[in-house]
N, CA, C and O of each residue as an XYZ file, in Angstrom:
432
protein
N       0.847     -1.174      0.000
C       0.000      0.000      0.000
C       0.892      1.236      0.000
O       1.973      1.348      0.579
N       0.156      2.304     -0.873
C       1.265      3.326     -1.103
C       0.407      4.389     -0.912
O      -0.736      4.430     -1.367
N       1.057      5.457     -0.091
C       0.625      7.050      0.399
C       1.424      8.138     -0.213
O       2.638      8.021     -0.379
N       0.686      9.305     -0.584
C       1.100     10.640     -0.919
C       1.128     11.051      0.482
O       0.364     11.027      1.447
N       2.351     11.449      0.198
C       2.132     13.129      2.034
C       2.235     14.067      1.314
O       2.827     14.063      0.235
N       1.509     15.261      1.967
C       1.191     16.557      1.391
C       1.264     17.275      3.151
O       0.666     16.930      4.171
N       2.169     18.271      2.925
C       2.606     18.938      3.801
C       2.807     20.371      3.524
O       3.379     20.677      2.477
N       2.330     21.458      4.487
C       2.378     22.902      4.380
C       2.735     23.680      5.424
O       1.868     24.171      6.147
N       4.550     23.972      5.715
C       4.312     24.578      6.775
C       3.675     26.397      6.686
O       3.781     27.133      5.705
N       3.076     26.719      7.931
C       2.579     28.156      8.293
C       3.774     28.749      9.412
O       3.725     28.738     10.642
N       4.698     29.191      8.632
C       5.623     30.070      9.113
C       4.941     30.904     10.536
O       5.191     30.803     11.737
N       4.044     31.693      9.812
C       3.241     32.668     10.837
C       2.632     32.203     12.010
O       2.427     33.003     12.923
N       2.223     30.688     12.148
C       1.589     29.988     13.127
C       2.804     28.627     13.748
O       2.605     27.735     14.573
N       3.702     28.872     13.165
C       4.346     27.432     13.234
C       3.641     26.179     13.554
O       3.533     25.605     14.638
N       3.159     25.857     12.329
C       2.170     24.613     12.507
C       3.063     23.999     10.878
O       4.082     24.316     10.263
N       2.119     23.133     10.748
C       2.070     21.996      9.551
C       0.979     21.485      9.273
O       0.501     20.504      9.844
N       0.560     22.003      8.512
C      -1.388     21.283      7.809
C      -0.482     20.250      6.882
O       0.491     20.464      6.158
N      -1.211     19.037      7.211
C      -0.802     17.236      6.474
C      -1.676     16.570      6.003
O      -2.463     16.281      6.904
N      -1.995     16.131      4.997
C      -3.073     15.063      4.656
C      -2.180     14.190      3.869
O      -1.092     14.522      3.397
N      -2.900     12.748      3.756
C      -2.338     11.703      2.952
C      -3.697     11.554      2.014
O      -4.907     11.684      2.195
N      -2.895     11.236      1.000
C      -3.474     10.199     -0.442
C      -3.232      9.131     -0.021
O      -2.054      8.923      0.269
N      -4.351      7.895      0.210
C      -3.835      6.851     -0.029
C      -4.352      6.509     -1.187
O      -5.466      6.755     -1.648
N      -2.925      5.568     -1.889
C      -2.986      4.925     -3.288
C      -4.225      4.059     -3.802
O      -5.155      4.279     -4.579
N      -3.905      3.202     -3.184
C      -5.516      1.821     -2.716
C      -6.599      2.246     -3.055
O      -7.296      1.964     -4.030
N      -6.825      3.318     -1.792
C      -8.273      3.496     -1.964
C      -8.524      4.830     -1.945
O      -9.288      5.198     -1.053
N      -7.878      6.074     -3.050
C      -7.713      7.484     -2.822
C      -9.478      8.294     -2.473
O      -9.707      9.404     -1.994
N     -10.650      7.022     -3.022
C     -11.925      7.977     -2.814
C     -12.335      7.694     -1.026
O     -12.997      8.460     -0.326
N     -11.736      6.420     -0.614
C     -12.440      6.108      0.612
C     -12.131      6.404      2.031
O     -12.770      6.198      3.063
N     -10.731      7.058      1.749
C      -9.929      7.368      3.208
C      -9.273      8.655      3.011
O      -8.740      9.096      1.993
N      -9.431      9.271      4.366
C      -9.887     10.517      4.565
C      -8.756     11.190      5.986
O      -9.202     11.736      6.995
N      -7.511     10.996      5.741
C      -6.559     10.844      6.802
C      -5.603     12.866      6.541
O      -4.734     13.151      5.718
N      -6.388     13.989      7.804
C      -5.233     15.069      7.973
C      -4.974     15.154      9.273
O      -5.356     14.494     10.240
N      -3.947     16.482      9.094
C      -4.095     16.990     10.703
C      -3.160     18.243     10.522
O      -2.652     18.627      9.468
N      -3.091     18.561     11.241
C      -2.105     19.615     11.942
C      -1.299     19.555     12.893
O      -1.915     19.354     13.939
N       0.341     19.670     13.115
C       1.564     19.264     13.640
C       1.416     20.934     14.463
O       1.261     21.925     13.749
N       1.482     21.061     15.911
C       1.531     22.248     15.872
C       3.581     22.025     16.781
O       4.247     21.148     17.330
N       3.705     23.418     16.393
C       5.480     23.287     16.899
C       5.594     24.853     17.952
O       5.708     25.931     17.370
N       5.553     24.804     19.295
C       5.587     25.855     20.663
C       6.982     25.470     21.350
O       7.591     24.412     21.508
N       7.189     26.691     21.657
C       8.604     26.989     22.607
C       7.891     26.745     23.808
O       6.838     27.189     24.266
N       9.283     25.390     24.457
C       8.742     24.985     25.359
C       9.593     25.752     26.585
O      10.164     26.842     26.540
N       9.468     24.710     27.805
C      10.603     25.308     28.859
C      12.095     25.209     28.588
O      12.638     24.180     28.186
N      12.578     26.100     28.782
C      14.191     26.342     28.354
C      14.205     26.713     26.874
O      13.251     26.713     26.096
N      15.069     26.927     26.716
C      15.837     27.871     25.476
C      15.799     26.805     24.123
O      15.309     27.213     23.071
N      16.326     25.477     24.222
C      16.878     24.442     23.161
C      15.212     23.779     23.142
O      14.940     23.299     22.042
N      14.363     23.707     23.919
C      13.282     23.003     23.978
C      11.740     23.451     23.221
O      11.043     24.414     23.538
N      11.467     22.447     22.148
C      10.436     22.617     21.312
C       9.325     21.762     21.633
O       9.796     20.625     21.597
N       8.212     21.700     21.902
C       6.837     20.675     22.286
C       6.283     20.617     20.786
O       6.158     21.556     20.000
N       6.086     19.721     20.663
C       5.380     19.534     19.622
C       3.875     18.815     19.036
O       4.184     17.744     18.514
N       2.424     19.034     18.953
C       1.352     18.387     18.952
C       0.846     18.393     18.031
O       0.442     19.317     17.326
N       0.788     16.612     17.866
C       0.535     16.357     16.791
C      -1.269     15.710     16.906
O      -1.801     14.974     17.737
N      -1.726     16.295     15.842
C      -3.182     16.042     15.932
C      -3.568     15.626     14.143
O      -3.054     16.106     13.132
N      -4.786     14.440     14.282
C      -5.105     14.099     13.325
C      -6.092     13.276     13.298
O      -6.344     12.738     14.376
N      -6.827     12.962     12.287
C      -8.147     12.652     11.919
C      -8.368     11.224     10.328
O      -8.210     11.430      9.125
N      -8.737      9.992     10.995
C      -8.550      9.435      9.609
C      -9.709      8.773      9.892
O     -10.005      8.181     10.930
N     -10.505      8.954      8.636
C     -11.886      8.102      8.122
C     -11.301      6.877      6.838
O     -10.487      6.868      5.915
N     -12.111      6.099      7.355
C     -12.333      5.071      6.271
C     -13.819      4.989      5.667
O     -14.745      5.059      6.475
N     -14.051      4.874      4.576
C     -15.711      4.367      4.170
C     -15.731      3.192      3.173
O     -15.824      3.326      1.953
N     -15.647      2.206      3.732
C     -15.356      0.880      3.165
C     -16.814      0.665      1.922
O     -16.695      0.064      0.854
N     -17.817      1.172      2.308
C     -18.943      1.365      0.870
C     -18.437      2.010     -0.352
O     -19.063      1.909     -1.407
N     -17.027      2.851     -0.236
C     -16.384      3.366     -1.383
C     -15.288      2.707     -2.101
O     -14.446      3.080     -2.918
N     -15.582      1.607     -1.524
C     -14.190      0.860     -1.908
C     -15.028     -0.156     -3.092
O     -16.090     -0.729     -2.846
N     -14.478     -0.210     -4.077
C     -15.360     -1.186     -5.157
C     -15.010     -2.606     -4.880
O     -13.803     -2.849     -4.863
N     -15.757     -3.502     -4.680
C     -15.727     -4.813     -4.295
C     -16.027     -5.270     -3.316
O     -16.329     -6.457     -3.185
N     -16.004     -4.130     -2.092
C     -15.937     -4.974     -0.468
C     -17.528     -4.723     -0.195
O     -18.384     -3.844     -0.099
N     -17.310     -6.084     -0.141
C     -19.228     -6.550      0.857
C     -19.870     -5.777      1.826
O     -19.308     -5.365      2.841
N     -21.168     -5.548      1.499
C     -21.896     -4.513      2.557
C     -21.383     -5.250      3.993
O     -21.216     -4.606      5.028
N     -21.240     -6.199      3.921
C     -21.097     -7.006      5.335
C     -19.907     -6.753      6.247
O     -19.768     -6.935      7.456
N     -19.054     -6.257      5.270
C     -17.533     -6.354      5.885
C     -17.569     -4.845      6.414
O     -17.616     -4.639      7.627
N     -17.553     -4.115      5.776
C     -18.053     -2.384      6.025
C     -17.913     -2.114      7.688
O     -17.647     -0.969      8.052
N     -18.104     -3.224      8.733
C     -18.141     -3.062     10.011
C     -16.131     -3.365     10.545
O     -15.537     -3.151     11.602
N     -15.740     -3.847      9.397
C     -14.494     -3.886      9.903
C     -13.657     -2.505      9.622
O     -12.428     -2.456      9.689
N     -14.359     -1.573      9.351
C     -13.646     -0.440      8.786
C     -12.737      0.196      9.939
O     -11.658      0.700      9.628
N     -13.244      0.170     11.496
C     -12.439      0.446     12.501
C     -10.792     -0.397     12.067
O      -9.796      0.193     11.649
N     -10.912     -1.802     12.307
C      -9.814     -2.837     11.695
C      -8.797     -1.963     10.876
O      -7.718     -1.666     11.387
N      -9.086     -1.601      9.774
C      -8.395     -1.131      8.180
C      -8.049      0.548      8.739
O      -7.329      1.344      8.135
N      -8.535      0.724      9.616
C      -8.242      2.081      9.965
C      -6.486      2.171     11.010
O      -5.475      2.812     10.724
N      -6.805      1.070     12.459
C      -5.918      0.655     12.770
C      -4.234      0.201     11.830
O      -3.114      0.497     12.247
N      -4.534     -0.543     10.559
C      -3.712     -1.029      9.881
C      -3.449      0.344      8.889
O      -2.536      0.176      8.081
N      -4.090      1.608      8.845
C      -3.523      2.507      8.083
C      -2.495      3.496      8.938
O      -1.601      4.286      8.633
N      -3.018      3.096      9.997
C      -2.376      4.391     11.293
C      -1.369      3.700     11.294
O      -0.292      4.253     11.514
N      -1.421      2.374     11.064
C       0.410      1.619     11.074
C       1.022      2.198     10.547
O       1.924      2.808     11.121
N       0.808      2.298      9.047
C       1.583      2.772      7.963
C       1.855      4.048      7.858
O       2.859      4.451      7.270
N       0.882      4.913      8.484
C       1.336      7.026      8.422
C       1.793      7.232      9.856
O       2.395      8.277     10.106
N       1.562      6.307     10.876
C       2.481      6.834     12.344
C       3.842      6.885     12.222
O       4.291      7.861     12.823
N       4.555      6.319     11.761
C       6.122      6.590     11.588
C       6.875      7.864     10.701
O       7.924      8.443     10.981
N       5.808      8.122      9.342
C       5.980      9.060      8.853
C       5.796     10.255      9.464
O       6.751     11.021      9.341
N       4.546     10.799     10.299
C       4.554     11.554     10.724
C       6.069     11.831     12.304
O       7.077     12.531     12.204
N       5.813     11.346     13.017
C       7.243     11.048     13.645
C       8.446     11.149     13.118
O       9.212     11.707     13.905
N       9.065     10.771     11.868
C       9.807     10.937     11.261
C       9.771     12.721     10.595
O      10.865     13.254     10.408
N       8.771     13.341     10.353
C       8.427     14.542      9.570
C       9.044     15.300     10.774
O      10.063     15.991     10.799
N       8.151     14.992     11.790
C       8.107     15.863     12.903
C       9.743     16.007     13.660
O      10.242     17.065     14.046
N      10.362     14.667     13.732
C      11.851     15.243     14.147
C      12.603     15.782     12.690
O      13.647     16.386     12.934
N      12.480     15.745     12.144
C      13.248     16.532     11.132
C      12.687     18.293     11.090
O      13.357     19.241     10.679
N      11.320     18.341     11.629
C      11.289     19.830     11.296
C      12.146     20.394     12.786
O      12.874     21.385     12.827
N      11.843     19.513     13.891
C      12.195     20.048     15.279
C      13.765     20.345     15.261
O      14.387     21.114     15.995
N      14.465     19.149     13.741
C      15.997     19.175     14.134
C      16.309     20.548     13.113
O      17.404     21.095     13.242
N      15.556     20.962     12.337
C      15.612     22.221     11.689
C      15.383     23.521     12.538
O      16.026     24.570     12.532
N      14.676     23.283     13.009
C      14.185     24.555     14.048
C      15.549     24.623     15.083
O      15.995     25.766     15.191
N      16.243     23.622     15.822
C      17.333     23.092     16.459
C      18.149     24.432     15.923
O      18.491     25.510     16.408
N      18.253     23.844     14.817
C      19.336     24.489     14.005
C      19.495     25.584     12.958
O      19.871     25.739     11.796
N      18.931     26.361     14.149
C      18.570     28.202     13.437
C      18.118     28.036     11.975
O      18.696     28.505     10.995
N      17.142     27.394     11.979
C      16.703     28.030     10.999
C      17.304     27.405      9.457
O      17.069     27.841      8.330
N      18.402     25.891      9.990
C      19.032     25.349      9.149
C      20.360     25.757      8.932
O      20.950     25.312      7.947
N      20.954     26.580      9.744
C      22.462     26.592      9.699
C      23.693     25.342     10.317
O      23.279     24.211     10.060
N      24.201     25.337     10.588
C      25.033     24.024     10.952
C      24.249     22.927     11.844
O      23.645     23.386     12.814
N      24.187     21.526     11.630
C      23.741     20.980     12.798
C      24.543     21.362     14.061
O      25.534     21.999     14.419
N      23.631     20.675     14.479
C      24.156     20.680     16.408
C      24.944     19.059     16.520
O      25.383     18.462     15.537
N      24.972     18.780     17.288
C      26.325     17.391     17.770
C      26.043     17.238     19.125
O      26.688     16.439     19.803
């Protein structure tokens, strides 16, 4: 199974509006959110909250049985498999950017 990420950061809000394409089933699943990025306690320290929202509608999927349609919780679980690491992965790379003014030398 294969996903588009679509990512926008808001400079002005320091956030990240995210949604995925999934490949599979691009009419039936319905997966965004918003990464928000706040100065936390101390100087080097960034919090970061990540929030998000994924629908499945297994009646949009061509082939699958009115019957099965109740496992859509199931297929939802097994998609959050596949976009939880990405997002985690997104999210320390923007935090190790922010780290690092703005992208000037890493840190060590």
């Amino acid at each position: 199974m294969t996903y588009r990420d679509h990512a926008r950061w808001v400079d002005a809000d320091s956030l990240v509006r995210w949604r995925f394409e999934v490949g599979l089933f691009p009419d039936a699943v319905d997966c965004s959110g918003v990464n928000y990025f706040r100065a936390g306690p101390g100087a080097a320290v960034t919090e970061v909250t990540l929030t998000g929202r994924l629908q499945i509608d297994l009646s949009r999927v061509r082939g699958v049985p009115r019957l099965l349609h109740r496992f859509a919780p199931k297929v939802e679980q097994f998609v959050l498999r596949l976009v939880r690491p990405n997002l985690v992965e997104v999210t320390k790379a923007v935090g190790q950017f922010l780290d690092d003014d703005g992208g000037s030398a890493p840190r060590s």
